[in-house]
C-alpha positions as CSV (number, residue, x, y, z in Angstrom):
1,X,-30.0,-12.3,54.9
2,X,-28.7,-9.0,53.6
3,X,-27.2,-9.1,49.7
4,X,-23.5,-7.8,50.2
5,X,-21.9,-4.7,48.8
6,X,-19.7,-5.9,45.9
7,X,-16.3,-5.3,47.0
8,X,-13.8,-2.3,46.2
9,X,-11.4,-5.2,44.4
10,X,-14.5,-6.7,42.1
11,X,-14.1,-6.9,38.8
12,X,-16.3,-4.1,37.0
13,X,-19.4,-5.5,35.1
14,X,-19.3,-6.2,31.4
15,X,-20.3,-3.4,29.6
16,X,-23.2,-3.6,27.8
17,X,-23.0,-4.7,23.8
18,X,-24.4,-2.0,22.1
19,X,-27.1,-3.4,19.7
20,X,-25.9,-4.6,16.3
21,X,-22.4,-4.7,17.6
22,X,-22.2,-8.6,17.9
23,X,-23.2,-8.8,13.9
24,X,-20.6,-6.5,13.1
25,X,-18.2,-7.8,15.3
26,X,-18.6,-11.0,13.1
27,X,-18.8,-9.0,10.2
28,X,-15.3,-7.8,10.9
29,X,-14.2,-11.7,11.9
30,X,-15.1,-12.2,8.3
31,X,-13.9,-9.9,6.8
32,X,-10.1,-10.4,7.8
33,X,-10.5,-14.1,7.4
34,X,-10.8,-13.5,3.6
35,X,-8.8,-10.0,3.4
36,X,-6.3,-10.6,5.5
37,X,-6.1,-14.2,5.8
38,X,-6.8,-15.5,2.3
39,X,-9.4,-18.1,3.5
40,X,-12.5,-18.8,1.6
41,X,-15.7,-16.9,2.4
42,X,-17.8,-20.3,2.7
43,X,-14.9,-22.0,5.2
44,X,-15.2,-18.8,7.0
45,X,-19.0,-18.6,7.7
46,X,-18.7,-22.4,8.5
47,X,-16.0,-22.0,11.4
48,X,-16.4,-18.4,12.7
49,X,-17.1,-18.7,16.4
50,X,-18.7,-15.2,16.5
51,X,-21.4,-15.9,13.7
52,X,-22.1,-18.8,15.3
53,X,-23.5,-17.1,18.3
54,X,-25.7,-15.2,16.7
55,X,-29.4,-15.4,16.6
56,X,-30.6,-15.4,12.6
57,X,-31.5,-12.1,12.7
58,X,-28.4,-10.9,13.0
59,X,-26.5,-13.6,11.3
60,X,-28.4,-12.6,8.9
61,X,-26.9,-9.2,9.2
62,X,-23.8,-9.9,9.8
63,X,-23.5,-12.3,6.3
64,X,-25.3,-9.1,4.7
65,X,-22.4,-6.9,5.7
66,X,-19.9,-8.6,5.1
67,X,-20.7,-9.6,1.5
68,X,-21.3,-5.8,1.0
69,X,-18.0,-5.3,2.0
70,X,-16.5,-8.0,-0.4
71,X,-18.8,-6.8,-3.4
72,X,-17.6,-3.3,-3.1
73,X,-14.5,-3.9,-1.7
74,X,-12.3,-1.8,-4.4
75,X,-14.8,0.9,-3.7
76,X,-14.6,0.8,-0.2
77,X,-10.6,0.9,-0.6
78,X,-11.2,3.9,-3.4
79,X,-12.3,5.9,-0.3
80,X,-10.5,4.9,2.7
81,X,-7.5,5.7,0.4
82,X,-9.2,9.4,0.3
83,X,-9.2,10.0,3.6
84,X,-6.0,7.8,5.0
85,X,-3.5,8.6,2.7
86,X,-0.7,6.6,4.9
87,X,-2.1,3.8,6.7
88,X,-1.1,3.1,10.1
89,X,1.1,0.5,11.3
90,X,0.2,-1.8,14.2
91,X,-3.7,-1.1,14.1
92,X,-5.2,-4.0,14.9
93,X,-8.5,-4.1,13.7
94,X,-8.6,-0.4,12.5
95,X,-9.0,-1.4,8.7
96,X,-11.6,-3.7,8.3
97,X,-14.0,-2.2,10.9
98,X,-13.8,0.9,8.8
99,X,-14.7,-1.0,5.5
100,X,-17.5,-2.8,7.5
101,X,-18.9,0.7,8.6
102,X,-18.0,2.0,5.1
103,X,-19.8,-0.8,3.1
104,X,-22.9,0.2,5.3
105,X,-22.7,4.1,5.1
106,X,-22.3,4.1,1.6
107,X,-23.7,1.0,-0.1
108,X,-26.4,-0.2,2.6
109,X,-28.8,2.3,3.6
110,X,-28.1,1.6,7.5
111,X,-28.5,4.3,10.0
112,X,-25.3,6.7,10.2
113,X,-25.5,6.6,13.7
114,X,-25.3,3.2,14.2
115,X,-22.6,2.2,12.0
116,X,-20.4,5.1,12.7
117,X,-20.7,4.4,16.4
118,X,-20.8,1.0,16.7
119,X,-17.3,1.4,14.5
120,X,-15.9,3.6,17.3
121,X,-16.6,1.2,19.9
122,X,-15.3,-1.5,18.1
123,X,-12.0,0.3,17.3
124,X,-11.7,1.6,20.9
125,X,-12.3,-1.9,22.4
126,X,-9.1,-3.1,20.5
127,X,-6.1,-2.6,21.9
128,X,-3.9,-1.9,19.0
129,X,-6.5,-0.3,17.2
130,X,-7.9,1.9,20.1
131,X,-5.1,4.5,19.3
132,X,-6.7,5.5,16.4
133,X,-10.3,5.7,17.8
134,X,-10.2,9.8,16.8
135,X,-8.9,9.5,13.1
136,X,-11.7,6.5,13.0
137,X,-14.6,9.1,14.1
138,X,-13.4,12.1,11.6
139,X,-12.7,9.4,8.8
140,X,-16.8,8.1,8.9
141,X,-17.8,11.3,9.9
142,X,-16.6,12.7,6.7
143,X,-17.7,9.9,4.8
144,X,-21.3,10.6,5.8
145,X,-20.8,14.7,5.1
146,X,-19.1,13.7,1.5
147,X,-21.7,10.6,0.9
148,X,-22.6,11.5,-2.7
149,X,-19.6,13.3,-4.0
150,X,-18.0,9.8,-3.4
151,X,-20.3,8.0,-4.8
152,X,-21.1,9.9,-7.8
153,X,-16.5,9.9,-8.8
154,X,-16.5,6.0,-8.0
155,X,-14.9,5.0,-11.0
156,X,-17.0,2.0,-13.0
157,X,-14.2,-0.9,-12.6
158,X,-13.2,-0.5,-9.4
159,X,-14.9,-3.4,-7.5
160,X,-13.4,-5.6,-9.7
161,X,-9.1,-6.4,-9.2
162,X,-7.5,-4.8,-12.6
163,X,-6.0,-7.9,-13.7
164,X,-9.2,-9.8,-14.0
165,X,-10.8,-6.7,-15.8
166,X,-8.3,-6.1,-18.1
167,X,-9.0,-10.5,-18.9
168,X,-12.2,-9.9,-18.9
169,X,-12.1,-6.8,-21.4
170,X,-9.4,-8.6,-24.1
171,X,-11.9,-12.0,-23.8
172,X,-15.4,-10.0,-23.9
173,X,-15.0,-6.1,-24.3
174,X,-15.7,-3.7,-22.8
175,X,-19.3,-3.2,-23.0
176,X,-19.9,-6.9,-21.3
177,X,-17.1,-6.4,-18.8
178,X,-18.9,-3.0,-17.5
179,X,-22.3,-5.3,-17.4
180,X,-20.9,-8.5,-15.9
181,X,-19.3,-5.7,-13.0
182,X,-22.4,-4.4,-12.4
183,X,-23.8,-7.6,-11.8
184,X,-21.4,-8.4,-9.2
185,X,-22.1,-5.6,-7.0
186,X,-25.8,-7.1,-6.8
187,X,-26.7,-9.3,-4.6
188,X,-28.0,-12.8,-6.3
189,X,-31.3,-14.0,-6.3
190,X,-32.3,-17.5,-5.1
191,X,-32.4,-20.4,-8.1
192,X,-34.2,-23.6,-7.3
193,X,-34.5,-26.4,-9.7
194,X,-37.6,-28.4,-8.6
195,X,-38.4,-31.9,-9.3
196,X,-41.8,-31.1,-11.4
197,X,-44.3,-28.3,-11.7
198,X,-41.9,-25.3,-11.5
199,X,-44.9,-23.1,-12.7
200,X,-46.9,-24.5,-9.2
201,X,-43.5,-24.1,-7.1
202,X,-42.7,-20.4,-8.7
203,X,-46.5,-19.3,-6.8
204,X,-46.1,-20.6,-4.0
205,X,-42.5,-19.3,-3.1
206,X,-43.5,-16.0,-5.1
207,X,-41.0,-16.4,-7.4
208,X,-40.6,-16.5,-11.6
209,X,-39.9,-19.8,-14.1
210,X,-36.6,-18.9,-15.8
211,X,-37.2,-20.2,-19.9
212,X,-34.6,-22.7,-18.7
213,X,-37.0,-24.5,-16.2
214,X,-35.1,-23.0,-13.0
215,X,-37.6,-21.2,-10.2
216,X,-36.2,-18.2,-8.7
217,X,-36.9,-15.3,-6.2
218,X,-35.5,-13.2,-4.1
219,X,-34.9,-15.0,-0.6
220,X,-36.6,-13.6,2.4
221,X,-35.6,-15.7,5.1
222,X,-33.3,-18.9,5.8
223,X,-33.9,-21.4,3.0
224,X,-34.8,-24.2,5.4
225,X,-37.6,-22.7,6.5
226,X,-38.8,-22.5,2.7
227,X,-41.9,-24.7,1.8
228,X,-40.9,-27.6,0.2
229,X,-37.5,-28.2,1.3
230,X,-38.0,-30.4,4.2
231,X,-40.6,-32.9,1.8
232,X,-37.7,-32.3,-0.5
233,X,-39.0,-31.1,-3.7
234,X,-36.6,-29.0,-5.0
235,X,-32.5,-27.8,-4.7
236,X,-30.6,-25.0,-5.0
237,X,-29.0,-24.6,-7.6
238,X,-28.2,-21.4,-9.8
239,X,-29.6,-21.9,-13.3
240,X,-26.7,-22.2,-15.2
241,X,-25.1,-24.5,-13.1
242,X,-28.7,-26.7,-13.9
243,X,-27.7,-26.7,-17.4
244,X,-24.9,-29.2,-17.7
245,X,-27.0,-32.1,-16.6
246,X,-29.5,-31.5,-18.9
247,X,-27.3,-31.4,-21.6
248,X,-26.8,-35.2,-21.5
249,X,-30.5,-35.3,-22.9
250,X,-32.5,-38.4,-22.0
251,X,-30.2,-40.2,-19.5
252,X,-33.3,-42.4,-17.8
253,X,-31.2,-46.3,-17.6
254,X,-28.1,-45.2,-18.4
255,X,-24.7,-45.5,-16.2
256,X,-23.3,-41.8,-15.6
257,X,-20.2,-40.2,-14.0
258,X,-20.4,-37.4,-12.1
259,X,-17.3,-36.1,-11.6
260,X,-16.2,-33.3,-9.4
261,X,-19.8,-33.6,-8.2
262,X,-20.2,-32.1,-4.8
263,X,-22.3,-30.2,-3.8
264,X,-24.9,-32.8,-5.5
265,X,-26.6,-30.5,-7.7
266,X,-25.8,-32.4,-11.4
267,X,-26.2,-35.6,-9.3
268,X,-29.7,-35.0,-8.3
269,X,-30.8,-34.1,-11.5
270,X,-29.4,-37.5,-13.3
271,X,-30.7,-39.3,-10.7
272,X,-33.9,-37.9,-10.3
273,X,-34.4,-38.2,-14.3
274,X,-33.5,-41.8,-13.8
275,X,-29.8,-42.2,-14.2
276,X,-27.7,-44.8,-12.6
277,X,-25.2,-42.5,-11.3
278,X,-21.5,-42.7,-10.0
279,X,-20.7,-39.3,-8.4
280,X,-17.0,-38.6,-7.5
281,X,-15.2,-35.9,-5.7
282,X,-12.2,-35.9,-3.4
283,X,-13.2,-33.9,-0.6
284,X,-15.3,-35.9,2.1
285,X,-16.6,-33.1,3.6
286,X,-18.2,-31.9,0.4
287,X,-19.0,-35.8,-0.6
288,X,-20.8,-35.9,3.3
289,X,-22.8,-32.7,2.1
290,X,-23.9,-34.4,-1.0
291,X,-25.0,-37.5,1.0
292,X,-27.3,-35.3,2.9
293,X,-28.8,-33.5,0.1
294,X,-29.5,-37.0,-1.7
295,X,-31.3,-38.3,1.6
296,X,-33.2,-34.9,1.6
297,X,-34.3,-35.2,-2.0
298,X,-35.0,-39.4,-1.7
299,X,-32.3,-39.7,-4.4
300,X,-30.2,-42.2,-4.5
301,X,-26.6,-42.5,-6.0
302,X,-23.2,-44.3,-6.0
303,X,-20.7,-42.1,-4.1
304,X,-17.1,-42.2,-4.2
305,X,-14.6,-40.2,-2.5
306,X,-11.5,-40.1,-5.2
307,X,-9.2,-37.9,-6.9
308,X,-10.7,-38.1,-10.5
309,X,-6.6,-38.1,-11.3
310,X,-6.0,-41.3,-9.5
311,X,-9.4,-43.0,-9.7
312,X,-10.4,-45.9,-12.0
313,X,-13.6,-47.2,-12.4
314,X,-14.6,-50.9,-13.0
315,X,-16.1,-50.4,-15.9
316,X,-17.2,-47.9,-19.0
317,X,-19.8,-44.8,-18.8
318,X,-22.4,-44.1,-21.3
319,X,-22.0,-40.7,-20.3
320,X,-20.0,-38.4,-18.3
321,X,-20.8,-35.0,-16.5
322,X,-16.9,-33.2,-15.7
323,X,-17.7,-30.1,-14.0
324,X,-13.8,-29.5,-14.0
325,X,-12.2,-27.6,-11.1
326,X,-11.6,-24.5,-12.0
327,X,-10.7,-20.8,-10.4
328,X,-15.1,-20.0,-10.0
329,X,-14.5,-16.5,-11.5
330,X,-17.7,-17.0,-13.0
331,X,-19.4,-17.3,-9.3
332,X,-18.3,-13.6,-8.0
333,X,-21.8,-12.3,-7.7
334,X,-22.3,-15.2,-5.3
335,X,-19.1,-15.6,-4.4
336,X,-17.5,-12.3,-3.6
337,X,-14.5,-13.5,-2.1
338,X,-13.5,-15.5,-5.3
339,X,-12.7,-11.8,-7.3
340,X,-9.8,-11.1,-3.8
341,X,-8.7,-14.4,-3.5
342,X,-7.7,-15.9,-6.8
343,X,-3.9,-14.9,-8.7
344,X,-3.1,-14.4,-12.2
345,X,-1.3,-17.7,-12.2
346,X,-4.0,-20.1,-10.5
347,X,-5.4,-19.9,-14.4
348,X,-2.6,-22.0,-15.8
349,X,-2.1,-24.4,-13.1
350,X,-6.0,-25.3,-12.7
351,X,-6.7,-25.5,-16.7
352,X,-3.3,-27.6,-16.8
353,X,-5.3,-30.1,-14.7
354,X,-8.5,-29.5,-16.4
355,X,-6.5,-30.8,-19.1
356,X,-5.3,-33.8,-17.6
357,X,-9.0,-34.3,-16.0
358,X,-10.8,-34.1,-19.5
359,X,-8.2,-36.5,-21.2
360,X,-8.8,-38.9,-18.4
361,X,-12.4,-38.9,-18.6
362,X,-12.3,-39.5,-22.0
363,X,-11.0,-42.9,-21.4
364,X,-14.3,-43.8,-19.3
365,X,-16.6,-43.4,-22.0
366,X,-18.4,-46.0,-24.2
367,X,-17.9,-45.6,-27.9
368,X,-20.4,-43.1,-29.0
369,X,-21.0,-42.1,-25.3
370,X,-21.7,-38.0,-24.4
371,X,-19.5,-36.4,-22.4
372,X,-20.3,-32.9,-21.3
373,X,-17.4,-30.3,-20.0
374,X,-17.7,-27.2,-18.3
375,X,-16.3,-25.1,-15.7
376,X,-18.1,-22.1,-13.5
377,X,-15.0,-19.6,-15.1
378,X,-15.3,-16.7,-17.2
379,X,-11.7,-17.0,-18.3
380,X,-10.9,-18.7,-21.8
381,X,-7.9,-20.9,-20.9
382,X,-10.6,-22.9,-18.3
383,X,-12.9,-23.1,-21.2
384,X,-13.2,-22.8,-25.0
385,X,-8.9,-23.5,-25.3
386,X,-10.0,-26.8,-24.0
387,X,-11.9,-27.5,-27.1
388,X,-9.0,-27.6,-29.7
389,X,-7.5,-31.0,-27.8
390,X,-10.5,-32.8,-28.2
391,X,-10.1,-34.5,-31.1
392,X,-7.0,-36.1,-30.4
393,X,-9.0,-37.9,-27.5
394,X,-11.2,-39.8,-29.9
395,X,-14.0,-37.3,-29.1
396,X,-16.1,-34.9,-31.6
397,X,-18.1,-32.1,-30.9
398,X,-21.7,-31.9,-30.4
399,X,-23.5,-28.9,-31.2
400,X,-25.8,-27.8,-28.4
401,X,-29.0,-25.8,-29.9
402,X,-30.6,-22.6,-28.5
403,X,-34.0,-24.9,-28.3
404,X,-32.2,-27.1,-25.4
405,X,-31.4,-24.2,-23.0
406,X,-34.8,-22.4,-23.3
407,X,-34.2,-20.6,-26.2
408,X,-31.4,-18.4,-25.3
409,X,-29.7,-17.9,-28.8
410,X,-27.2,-15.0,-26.4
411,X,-25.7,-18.2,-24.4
412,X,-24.6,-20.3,-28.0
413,X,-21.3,-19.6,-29.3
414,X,-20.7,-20.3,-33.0
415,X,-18.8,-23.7,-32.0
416,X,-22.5,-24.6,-30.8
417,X,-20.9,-24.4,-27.3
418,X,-22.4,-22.7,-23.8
419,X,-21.3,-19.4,-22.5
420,X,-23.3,-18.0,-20.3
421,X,-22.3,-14.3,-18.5
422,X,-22.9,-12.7,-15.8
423,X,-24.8,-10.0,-17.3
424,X,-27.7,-12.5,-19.4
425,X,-30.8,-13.3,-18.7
426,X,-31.8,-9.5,-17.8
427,X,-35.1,-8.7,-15.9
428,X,-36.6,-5.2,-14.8
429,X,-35.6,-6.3,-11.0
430,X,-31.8,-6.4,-11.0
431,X,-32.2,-9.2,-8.1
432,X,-34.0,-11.3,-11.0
433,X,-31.2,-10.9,-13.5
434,X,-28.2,-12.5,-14.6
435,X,-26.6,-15.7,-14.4
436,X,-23.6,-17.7,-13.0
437,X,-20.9,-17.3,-15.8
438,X,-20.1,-21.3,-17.5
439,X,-18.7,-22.7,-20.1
440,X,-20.4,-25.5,-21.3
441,X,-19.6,-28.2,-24.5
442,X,-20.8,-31.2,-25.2
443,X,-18.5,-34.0,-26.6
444,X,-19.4,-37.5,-28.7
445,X,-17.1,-40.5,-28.6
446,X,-16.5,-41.5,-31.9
447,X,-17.0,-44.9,-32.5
């Protein structure tokens, strides 16, 4: 039997995706989830139909992009605001597939060609947006023709919002603001904290043994795939976020509180150096993701899902890890999103329950029991302010020494508390530098 001529009324055949386009189609997804949309980067990779479709290539790709974008986001505005000097109404997706093509032009080294067609296609495929599919051309068209005169007058602080700089410049000056932004428009390296021989562990996964005991490289590929993470081995966990834990010194028998604990990272560590530990936090989904790591380390713990504000436990802790919520300013470089997505005023409100979270906590602890504080923020209220308030809950500070956080005199404040930046820990391979910003002090119950 003959094949029949389609018919006159047939709908026309799909047109072709151009390669790439489906990553930076995703790429764009993301992008207005957090831009536009206010949601978090990580909800956004998790639930984003497009991304999902991907193959990990160009996932890969498309979560490349996109944190580009959000790293040099105030750049990326800098020179759209160049070249559009009244933005359209009613565009659709014009906006963010011009940052997505500009964050490659400029800060990515991809192929003009692709980007700035890919762009066009993307803009011409959207109905609102297809209007504009000529200024979009002449706009990345003149980006390429203009490509180092723009990058030569970005300004130094512009990837950063102005009223976190100006914080950051009144709380650290200028000098360590400029660093700590430069930082953030690097993409992070990978930290593992490994459950022995981080010397073996650093030669196998080609990476380098932090003087803090962390492993870290540059990642190459998807983190499951690394050796040792199936047998379980090691976590990841950026190095200053290993700290905390180890603060609590020899822990090995004694009854712990974790609180605010998931993703698991603390918790591992106390139970892995023997701790009988209680790990709290009020979101299941995190507290489910937690479960899994444990099971993938052979770790065992106590979970609870709880607000630590309502909670009470049945009995006393020798210790107490509070990793205290907090607005993660200190987790930009891998976080991106945090720098757009935070407000001036989430400060107060989360160091107001900080407040209330510490004081709690307090009442937990066994008479001469260690409670260590800190909070992934680089901003003072979520940190040192705390420590003045201490006292009046029965608890005195104890000094933390350079020698317990591998000799890093940069890192100890004179209160003999933790503060670690952005910009420490240099190495002469940007990717190897620099840590998660913390805050970090350890408390005593007095007897």
């Amino acid at each position: 039997m003959k094949n029949r001529r389609p018919s006159k009324n047939a709908a026309p055949a799909p047109r072709p995706v151009p390669p790439g386009q489906a990553a930076r189609d995703a790429a764009v997804s993301l992008l207005t989830a957090v831009i536009a949309n206010g949601t978090a980067l990580d909800s956004a990779l998790a639930n984003d139909p497009r991304l999902a479709r991907l193959d990990d290539r160009n996932r890969a790709l498309a979560r490349a992009i996109v944190g580009t974008a959000l790293r040099r986001h105030g750049a990326i505005e800098d020179v759209l605001a160049r070249f559009i000097t009244k933005p359209p109404r009613n565009a659709g997706s014009l906006l963010p597939v011009l940052e997505v093509a500009v964050a490659q032009l400029l800060f990515m080294g991809i192929a003009d060609h692709a980007a700035v067609s890919v762009a066009v296609d993307q803009v011409s495929a959207d109905r609102d947006a297809r209007h504009f599919k000529a200024l979009a051309n002449a706009v990345l068209r003149r980006t390429v023709r203009e490509r180092d005169a723009l990058l030569a007058e970005l300004p130094a602080d512009i990837d950063a919002p102005e009223w976190l700089h100006d914080r950051w410049t009144d709380a650290y000056g200028g000098e360590a603001t400029t660093a700590m932004e430069a930082m953030h428009r690097i993409e992070p390296s990978l930290d593992l904290s490994v459950k022995s021989d981080a010397a073996a562990w650093a030669e196998r996964l080609g990476g380098i043994v932090l003087p803090t005991g962390s492993v870290r490289l540059v990642p190459s590929g998807p983190v499951e795939a690394m050796e040792g993470f199936a047998d379980g081995a090691w976590w990841v966990q950026d190095a200053a976020a290993a700290l905390p834990a180890r603060l609590l010194r020899d822990v090995a028998g004694a009854r712990i509180a974790d609180l605010c604990a998931a993703p698991g990272g603390k918790t591992a560590w106390l139970a892995h150096s023997g701790a009988k530990v209680t790990a709290v936090d009020s979101a299941p989904d995190r507290m489910e993701r937690l479960k899994q790591n444990l099971a993938r380390l052979h770790l065992e713990a106590e979970t609870v899902v709880a607000d630590v504000l309502t909670w009470q436990p049945d009995g006393l802790f020798d210790a107490i890890l509070l990793d205290a919520p907090c607005s993660a300013t200190g987790t930009i470089r891998r976080h991106p999103d945090v720098a757009w997505l935070k407000r001036p005023e989430d400060i107060a409100s989360l160091a107001s329950i900080q407040r209330r979270t510490l004081a709690r906590a307090a009442t937990w602890l066994k008479p001469g029991g260690t409670l260590v504080f800190c909070t992934c923020s680089l901003e003072p209220e979520e940190g040192p302010a705390h420590a003045a308030g201490t006292a009046a809950l029965g608890l005195v500070n104890d000094a933390i020494a350079a020698s317990e956080v591998g000799g890093l005199t940069e890192i100890i404040t004179q209160d003999g508390h933790v503060r670690t930046l952005p910009c420490h820990l240099p190495h002469e391979e940007p990717r190897l530098s620099g840590l998660d910003g913390f805050f970090m002090m350890r408390l005593r119950k007095a007897a």
